[in-house]
C-alpha positions in Angstrom: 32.4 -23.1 -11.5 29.3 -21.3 -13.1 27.2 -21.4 -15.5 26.5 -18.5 -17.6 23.1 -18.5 -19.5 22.7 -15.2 -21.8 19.4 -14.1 -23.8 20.3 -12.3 -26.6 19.3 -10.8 -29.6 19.9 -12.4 -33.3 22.0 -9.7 -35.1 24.3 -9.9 -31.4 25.6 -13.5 -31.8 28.3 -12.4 -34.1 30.3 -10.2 -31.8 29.2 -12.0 -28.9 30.9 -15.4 -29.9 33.9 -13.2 -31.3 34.4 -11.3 -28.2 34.0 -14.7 -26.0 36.7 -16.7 -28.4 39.2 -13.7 -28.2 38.9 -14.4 -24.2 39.8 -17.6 -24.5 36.6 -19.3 -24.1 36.6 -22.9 -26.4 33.1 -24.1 -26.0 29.4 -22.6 -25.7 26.1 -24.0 -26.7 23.5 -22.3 -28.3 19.5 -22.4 -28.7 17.0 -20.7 -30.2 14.4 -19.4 -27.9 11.3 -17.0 -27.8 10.2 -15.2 -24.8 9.1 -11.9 -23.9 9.8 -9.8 -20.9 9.1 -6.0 -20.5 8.4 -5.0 -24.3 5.2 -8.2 -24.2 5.4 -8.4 -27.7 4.7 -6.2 -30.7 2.1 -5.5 -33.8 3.2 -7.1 -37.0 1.3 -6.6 -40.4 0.6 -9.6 -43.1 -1.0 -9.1 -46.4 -2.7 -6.3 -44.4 -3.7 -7.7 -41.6 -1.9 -7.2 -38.1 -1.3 -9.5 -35.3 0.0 -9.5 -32.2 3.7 -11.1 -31.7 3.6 -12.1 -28.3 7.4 -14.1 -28.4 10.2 -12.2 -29.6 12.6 -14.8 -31.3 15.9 -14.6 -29.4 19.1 -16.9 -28.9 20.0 -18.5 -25.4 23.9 -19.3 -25.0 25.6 -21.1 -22.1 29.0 -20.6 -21.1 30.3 -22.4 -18.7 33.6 -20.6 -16.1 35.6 -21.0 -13.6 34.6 -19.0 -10.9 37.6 -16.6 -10.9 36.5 -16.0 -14.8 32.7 -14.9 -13.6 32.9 -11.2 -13.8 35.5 -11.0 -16.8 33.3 -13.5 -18.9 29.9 -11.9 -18.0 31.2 -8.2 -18.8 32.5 -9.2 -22.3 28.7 -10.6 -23.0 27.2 -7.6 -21.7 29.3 -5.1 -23.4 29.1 -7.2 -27.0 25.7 -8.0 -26.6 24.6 -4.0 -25.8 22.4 -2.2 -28.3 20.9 0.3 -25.5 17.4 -0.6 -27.0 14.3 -2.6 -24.9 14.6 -6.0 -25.7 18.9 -6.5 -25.1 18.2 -9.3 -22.8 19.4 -11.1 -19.7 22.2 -12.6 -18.4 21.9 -15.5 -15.8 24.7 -17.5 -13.7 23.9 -20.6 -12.0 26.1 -22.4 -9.9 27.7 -25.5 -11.9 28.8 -28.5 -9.3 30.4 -30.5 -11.6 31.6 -31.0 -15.3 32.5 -34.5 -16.6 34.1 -34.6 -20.4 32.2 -37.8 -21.8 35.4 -38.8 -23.8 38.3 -38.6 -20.9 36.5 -38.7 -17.8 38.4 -35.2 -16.7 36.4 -33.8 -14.2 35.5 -30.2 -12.3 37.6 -27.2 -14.4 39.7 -29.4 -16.5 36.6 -30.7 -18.1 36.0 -27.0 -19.3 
């Protein structure tokens, strides 16, 4: 099993969590998050003064697959999550050694 943790932008979640259902995926958690990576940041005016916005407001979701899923699930995040402009995001798969589902006890992929 893997974990799949996505950085993505705002306006994205929308089709992102559409495309992910329409796969068949019934459970992700989401977070908002700041960060920065290669854009550092941008100049923002207020009542005429600027500043420097050094963490760009994104949203982190976490999926997690079955490994035979992996490339499937992480191409339909990718592809709904594309704007071809700096500051798309990442997407990052950890291995996941175990999955327990608090109200059964089901274990491993039948937690999922």
């Amino acid at each position: 099993m893997k974990m799949i943790v996505a950085v993505i932008k705002h306006f994205k979640l929308d089709s992102v969590k559409d495309a992910l259902s329409l796969a068949g995926i019934q459970g992700m958690t989401l977070t908002e998050v700041k960060g920065f990576g290669r854009q550092k940041g941008h100049i923002e005016i207020y009542r005429g003064s600027s500043y420097e916005v050094r963490f760009i407001p994104k949203l982190k979701l976490e999926v997690a697959v079955p490994d035979n899923r992996l490339g499937e699930i992480i191409g339909i995040i990718q592809k709904a999550a594309h704007t071809g402009e700096i500051g798309d995001g990442k997407i990052f798969v950890y291995d996941l050694n175990d999955v327990i589902r608090i109200r059964t006890g089901e274990r491993g992929e039948e937690a999922l």
